[in-house]
Structures are given as structure tokens and as C-alpha cells.
C-alpha positions in Angstrom: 4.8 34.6 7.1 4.8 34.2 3.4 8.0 32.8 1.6 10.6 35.6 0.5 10.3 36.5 -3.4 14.2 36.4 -4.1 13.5 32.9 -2.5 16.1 30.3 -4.8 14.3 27.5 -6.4 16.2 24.9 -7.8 15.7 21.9 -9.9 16.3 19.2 -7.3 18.0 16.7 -9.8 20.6 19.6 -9.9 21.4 20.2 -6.2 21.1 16.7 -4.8 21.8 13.3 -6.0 20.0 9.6 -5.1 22.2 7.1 -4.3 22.2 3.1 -3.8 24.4 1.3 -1.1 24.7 -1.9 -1.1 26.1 -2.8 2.4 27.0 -6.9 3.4 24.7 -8.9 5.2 25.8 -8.8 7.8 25.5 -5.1 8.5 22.0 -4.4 10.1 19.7 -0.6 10.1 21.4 0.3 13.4 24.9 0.1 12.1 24.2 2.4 9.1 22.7 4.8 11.4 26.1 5.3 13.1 28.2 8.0 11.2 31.4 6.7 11.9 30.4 3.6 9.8 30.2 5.9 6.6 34.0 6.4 7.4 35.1 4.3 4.0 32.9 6.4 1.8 32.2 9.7 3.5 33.7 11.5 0.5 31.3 10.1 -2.3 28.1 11.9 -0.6 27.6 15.1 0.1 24.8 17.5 2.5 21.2 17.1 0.9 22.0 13.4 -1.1 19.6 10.7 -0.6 20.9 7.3 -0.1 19.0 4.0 -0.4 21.2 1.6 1.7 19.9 -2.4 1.3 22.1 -5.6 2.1 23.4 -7.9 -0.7 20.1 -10.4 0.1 17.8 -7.3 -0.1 16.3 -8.1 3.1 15.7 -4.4 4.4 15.3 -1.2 2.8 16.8 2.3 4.1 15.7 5.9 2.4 18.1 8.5 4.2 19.4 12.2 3.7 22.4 13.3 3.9 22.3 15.8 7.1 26.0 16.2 8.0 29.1 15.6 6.0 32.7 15.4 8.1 35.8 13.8 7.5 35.2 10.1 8.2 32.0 10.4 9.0 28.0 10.8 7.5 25.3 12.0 10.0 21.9 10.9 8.5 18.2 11.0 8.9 15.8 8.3 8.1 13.4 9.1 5.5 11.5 5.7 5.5 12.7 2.1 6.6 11.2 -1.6 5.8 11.9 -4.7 6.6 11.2 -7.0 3.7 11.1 -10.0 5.6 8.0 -8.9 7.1 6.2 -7.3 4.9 2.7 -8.1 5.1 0.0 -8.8 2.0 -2.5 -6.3 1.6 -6.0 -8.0 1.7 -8.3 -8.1 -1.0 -10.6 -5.2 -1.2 -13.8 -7.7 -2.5 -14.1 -10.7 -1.7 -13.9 -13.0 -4.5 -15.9 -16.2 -5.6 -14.0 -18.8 -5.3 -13.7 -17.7 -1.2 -17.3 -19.1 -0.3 -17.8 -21.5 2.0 -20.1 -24.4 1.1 -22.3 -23.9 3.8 -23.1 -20.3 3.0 -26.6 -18.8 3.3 -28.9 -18.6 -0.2 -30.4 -15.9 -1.8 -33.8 -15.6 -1.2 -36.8 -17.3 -4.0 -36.7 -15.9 -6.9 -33.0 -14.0 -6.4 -29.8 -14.7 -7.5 -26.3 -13.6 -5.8 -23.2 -13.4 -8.1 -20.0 -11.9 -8.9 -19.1 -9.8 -11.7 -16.3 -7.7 -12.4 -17.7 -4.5 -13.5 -20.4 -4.8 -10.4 -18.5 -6.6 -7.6 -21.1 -8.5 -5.8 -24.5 -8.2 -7.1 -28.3 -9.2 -5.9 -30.8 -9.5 -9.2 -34.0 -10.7 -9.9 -34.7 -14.0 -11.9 -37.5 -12.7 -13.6 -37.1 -10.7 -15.3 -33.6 -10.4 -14.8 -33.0 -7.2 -13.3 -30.1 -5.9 -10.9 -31.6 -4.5 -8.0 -28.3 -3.9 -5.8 -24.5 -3.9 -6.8 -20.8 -3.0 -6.0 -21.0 -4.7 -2.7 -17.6 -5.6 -1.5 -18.8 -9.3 -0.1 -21.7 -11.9 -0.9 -23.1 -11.7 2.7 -23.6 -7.8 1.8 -24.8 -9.0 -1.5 -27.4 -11.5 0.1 -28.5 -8.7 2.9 -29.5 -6.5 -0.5 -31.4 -9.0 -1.4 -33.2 -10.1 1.3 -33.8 -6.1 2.0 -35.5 -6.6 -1.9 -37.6 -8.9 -1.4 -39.0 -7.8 1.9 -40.2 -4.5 0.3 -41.4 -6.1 -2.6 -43.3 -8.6 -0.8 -44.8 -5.8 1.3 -45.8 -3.9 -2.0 -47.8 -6.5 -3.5 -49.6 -7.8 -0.4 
């Protein structure tokens, strides 16, 4: 079923509004959740709003809509909800130089295994200096390339 023509589209900055709430500490997400609770400020939000609720120590993070509207009370839904307490640090994507181990396996003769910005992880010839595999996202990818090398070259000048 396609979407009726006299359809009404509205700017949304028009026909809803994003608010913050800043509740005490010692409220937790479950309390907010309850609609009595909105009892003290039912009348400042209206069907369709969207309310970011946090504590004073910014510990958690609420995104809700407005769903309901009543006297003395708010029902919501939960759009998206963190914990900032636990939020977790995204690991690096490469691998970066000053992460390898002193006891890591060498290039082979006559290779050389680095790290540069615009390649990531590289495998290159010493002479003449040429780069024969790049944008590896780790050394020991970096050190399979050119092992890999040096095998087929070996095998095409014997």
C-alpha cells in the first residue's frame, strides 16, 4: 500500500520539541520509566516530544518519546539508553607500532616490515626499495605478505 497523496508532512522542529531532564542521583532508568513519576512536570511535555533524561553526575543517558500525556502522569517509550559507567573503548582498527612485542618474528632477508600512515602496515623490498604489499591492519599480516614475497620470488629466479 503506497502512502496517501493528501498525506501531511510536517517540518519536525515544528510539531515536536527535544527536551533535557536533568533528574537527582539518586533517581535510577526504572524510576523515569514509571509515568506517575512525571507527575511534577507532566504539563511542560506534550504527545510526540523527545526527552533526554540524565542525572546531575551524568552517569546514564535516556532518549524517550512522549507516547501518552495525562494529568499527573507521562507514559513513554525508550528510544535508546546507556550506561556511561560502562561504556566500553572501541579497539583500534590497526594495530600501531609502538604495540610490538620484543620478541616478535622478523621480516624475512632482504624485507623490511613498517608502519606508515597513509599504508597501515607495509612489507617492501630493501633493494631497491619497493612496496610489494600494504594497508594491512597488523604487522603479523604485514610479515605473512612478505614471507608470501619472497617465497614466489625465490621460486622465480631458481
Amino acid at each position: 500500500m503506497k502512502i496517501p497523496a493528501q498525506t501531511s508532512l510536517n517540518n519536525a522542529d515544528y510539531t515536536r520539541t527535544l527536551r533535557l531532564m536533568i533528574v537527582p542521583n539518586s533517581m535510577t532508568m526504572e524510576e523515569v520509566a514509571i509515568p506517575g513519576n512525571w507527575a511534577n512536570v507532566f504539563a511542560k511535555v506534550k504527545t510526540d516530544d523527545e526527552v533526554i533524561v540524565t542525572p546531575e553526575d551524568r552517569s546514564w543517558r535516556l532518549h524517550l518519546l512522549v507516547a501518552e500525556t495525562g494529568v499527573g502522569w507521562v507514559k513513554t517509550v525508550l528510544l535508546h539508553a546507556i550506561d556511561l559507567n560502562k561504556v566500553v573503548t572501541k579497539p583500534k582498527a590497526v594495530e600501531q607500532p609502538d604495540e610490538i612485542p620484543d620478541d616478535a618474528p622478523l621480516p624475512p632477508d632482504g624485507y623490511t616490515v613498517n608502519f606508515a600512515p597513509a599504508h597501515k602496515w607495509r612489507a617492501m623490498t630493501n633493494d631497491p626499495q619497493l612496496v610489494v604489499s600494504k594497508d594491512h591492519k597488523t604487522r603479523i599480516d604485514a610479515l605473512k605478505a612478505a614471507h608470501e614475497h619472497a617465497a614466489k620470488a625465490q621460486g622465480l629466479a631458481a
